[in-house]
C-alpha angles and dihedrals in degrees: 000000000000126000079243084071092103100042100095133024113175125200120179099000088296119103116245098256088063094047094042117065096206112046111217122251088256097044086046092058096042087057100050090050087048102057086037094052115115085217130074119255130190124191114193123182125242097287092054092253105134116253098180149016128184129215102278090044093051081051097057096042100035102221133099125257084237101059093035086062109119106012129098122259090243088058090055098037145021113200118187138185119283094252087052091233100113141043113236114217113206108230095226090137084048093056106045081046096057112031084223129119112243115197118202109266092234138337118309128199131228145175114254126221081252096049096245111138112237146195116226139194121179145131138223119232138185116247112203129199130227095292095045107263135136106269094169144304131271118221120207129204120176106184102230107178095118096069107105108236093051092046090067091051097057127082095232118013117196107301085187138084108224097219107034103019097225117124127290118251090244079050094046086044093057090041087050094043085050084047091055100042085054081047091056104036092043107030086244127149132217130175133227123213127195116204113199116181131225125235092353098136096054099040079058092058106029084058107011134238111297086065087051101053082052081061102051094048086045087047086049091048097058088036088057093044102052098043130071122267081248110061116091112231133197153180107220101179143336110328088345119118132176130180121198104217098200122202089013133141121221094254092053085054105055090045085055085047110049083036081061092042097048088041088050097047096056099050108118119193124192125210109173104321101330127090123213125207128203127198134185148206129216132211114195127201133187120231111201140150087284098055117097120180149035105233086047087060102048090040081059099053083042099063097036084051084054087052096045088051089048091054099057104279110309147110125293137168135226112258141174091267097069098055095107090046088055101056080048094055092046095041084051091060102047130082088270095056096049088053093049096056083048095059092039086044090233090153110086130198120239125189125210109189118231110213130199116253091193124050090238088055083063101087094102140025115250138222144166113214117219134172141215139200129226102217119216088260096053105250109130102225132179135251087272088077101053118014094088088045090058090043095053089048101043098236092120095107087047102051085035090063094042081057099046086044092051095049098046087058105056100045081060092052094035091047097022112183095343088076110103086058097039116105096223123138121201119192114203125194111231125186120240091232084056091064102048081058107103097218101045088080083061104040085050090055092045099051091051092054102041090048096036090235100157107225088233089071099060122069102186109211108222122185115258090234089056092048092046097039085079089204103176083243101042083052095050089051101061094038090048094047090045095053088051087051104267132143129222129192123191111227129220094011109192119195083268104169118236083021097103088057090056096042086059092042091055086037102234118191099206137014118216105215105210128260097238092062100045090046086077114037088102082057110031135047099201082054088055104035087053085051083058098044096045088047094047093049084045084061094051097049092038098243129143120238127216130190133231132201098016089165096163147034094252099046089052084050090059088036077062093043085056094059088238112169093213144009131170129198147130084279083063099030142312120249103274129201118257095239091049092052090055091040088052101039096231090131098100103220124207113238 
């Protein structure tokens, strides 16, 4: 039975929130989780007709819960296989039948209420009452067509970014490729802009993301009022913009371009009584009848935008001159280039401590583990910079088992022979492609032994979307690694409905809430009352909370309020380099 089995009691027809006029602590929570998750999420009652819908379900669908009240999911959707050569069934009657979850079999595709054709995962699962009956079922969807190897499969994968609607980078490389082949065919020329912010990373961690987020529309906005209607403009990741600028000479350009640079500079955002400024430098390329593709053009922003950086924040415009920065800048960013900062040990260790919250989280000191890469020209930059690199060139086992191997390592050299006994604990990020790999589980094993590294010691940090994923091997890997000792936290947890059953099932130690969330508790009351929640289902299930993003005292007060085990944060301390942390003897060392 799963810990859901209380969420719902119908009598009547009616949930029991509807029949009773007070709503219990617990049903309160649920439904508070429930309306906050980022997943939709379907009740249905006893009989399979749908009872509720939350807001991201009423999105997707495009109809109200109200209205939904009372029909079957089949009336309201019809999912197929990805291939769209089948039609997928839910198996709701199954279910209430059974008393048994049923995941879907693979990934299934559906039509949006936008129209947008998705890929969906998802799972159906009994909900009890009080005496342990079947009440209904819960159905699950995760919209998953952003993974990289379903949005390939599907006709037409997202073209939009969520948070700014401006094309997505896959969408702006089509529309380039289209601008070089008229380049080519018509002797026309366009021009590429790369739009690289200021200050942007630590503006995310100093106030959190959703302040971020306010940047990056505010940053859309101005991009949008000073370009044609015409340009095409994207976000291609993170705080990375580019605008293709089409029929357009090279002095046009430039105008559009220092016009961008002078409005950017003088956006102000306040936050409290502070106000943030973000600046910006741009990289300018040229696309004529001898350009060719679509990765050399951008190569070629990317490096102008470095020199315009370089040069104190202004436009500049690729040149002869940079061609050998270019290939550089290519050849980084390849598998070659990964492997090459592995042999020259260009990627550093950092450690951010994780403090308790609550005097019987004490026992052990804390840490997350992060690393960093030197790039060839010197400048120390963040996962951020690399990981999607290493993704789209397949390198992540790879990199994953160079970390695991470094900070092994060193938690040999820093504890020596004391620690088996110290009560230090070490998280260390893993890719979800990592553990899908057969032979990560034994070099794991391997490397602990050889290096006498106790298992207790290492908490390894897996995505929500990987734990949650349940992939026969992802699964096998954390049961596997548990059984041997060690610990595994799931990062970024979202109040994502039917997850607290799995993250018992796979037995997690500790859930990571996400950042976004904890960044506004001080603000907002749903992002405190879905801390609560989260933390009050945790409980249920025994595991262990953490919190992201406590940025500042207050937030870590209501963290406390919370009853949250754990935060970090730059109130609690700011990640550190390895080397600092033994200059400065912070590492703590068993005697």
């Amino acid at each position: 039975m799963t810990n859901l089995k209380r969420l719902f009691d119908y009598q009547d027809g009616k949930p029991l929130a509807a029949a009773v006029p007070r709503q219990s602590e617990f049903v309160a929570a649920m439904r508070l989780v429930l309306g906050q998750a980022a997943n939709a999420a379907l009740l249905t009652d006893r009989k399979g007709a749908l009872a509720y819908l939350n807001r991201a379900a009423e999105d997707l669908l495009g109809v109200s819960s109200a209205d939904a009240q009372g029909r079957q999911f089949a009336d309201l959707l019809k999912l197929a296989t990805l291939d769209k050569r089948k039609t997928v069934e839910l198996p709701v009657a199954a279910v209430l039948s059974d008393g048994r979850t049923v995941e879907f079999p693979s990934y299934a595709t559906m039509r949006a209420s936008d129209g947008r054709l998705i890929a969906v995962q998802g799972s159906v699962s009994p909900v009890f009452n009080e005496a342990g009956r079947t009440a209904g079922a819960l159905i699950q969807l995760f919209d998953v067509s952003r993974l990289g190897t379903i949005a390939d499969q599907l006709e037409d994968p997202a073209a939009e970014d969520y948070l700014t609607g401006l094309v997505t980078r896959q969408e702006f490389e089509k529309r380039v490729e289209r601008a070089l082949r008229r380049a080519s065919a018509q002797k026309v020329n366009h021009i590429l802009c790369y739009v690289g912010l200021e200050r942007f990373r630590r503006i995310s961690e100093t106030f959190g993301a959703k302040f971020a987020d306010e940047v990056l529309q505010g940053v859309t906005f101005t991009l949008r009022a000073r370009t044609r209607e015409r340009d095409t403009i994207a976000r291609l990741r993170g705080d990375e913009f580019a605008v293709l600028l089409e029929s357009c000479t090279l002095a046009d350009g430039l105008k559009i371009a220092d016009e961008l640079l002078e409005a950017l500079g003088a956006l102000n955002f306040k936050i409290g009584s502070e106000t943030v400024k973000v600046g910006a430098s741009i990289g300018l390329a040229q696309i004529d009848h001898t350009s060719e593709h679509f990765s050399d053009v951008l190569a070629e922003t990317d490096v102008a935008c470095d020199r315009a950086r370089q040069n104190g924040n202004r436009v500049e415009v690729f040149g002869e001159d940079d061609l050998e920065s270019t290939r550089e800048k290519q050849d980084e960013k390849n598998a070659a280039g990964f492997a090459k900062a592995m042999e020259e040990n260009r990627f550093e260790l950092f450690l951010q401590p994780i403090q308790p919250l609550k005097a019987g989280d004490g026992r052990f000191e804390f840490f997350e583990v992060f690393t960093k890469m030197k790039t060839i020209a010197g400048e120390m930059v963040g996962p951020s910079y690399f990981i999607s690199d290493a993704e789209r060139h397949h390198v992540m086992p790879v990199l994953d088992r160079h970390i695991v191997s470094l900070a092994f390592e060193a938690y040999r050299e820093i504890y020596g022979e004391g620690a088996a006994n110290n009560p230090v604990v070490w998280a260390i990020n893993i890719s979800g492609t990592s553990l899908r790999d057969g032979d990560f589980i034994e070099f794991i094993r391997q490397k602990s032994r050889a290096l006498e590294v106790p298992p207790q010691a290492i908490c390894f940090d897996i995505a929500e979307t990987t734990a949650l994923s349940r992939s026969s091997r992802a699964v096998q890997f954390i049961r596997s690694l548990k059984a041997d000792g060690f610990r595994f936290s799931v990062d970024d947890f979202g109040p994502a409905m039917g997850s607290f059953a799995v993250l018992k099932a796979l037995g997690i130690d500790y859930v990571k809430i996400d950042g976004a969330v904890v960044s506004e508790i001080s603000r907002d009351r749903v992002s405190r009352g879905t801390v609560k929640a989260i933390q009050y289902l945790c409980n249920i299930i025994g595991v262990k909370t953490i919190a992201e993003s406590a940025e500042s005292d207050e937030i870590v007060e209501m963290l406390r309020e919370c009853r949250v085990n754990f935060a970090q944060g730059y109130a609690l301390g700011a990640p550190i380099s390895l080397a600092a942390y033994r200059k400065l003897g912070l590492l703590s060392v068993a005697s």
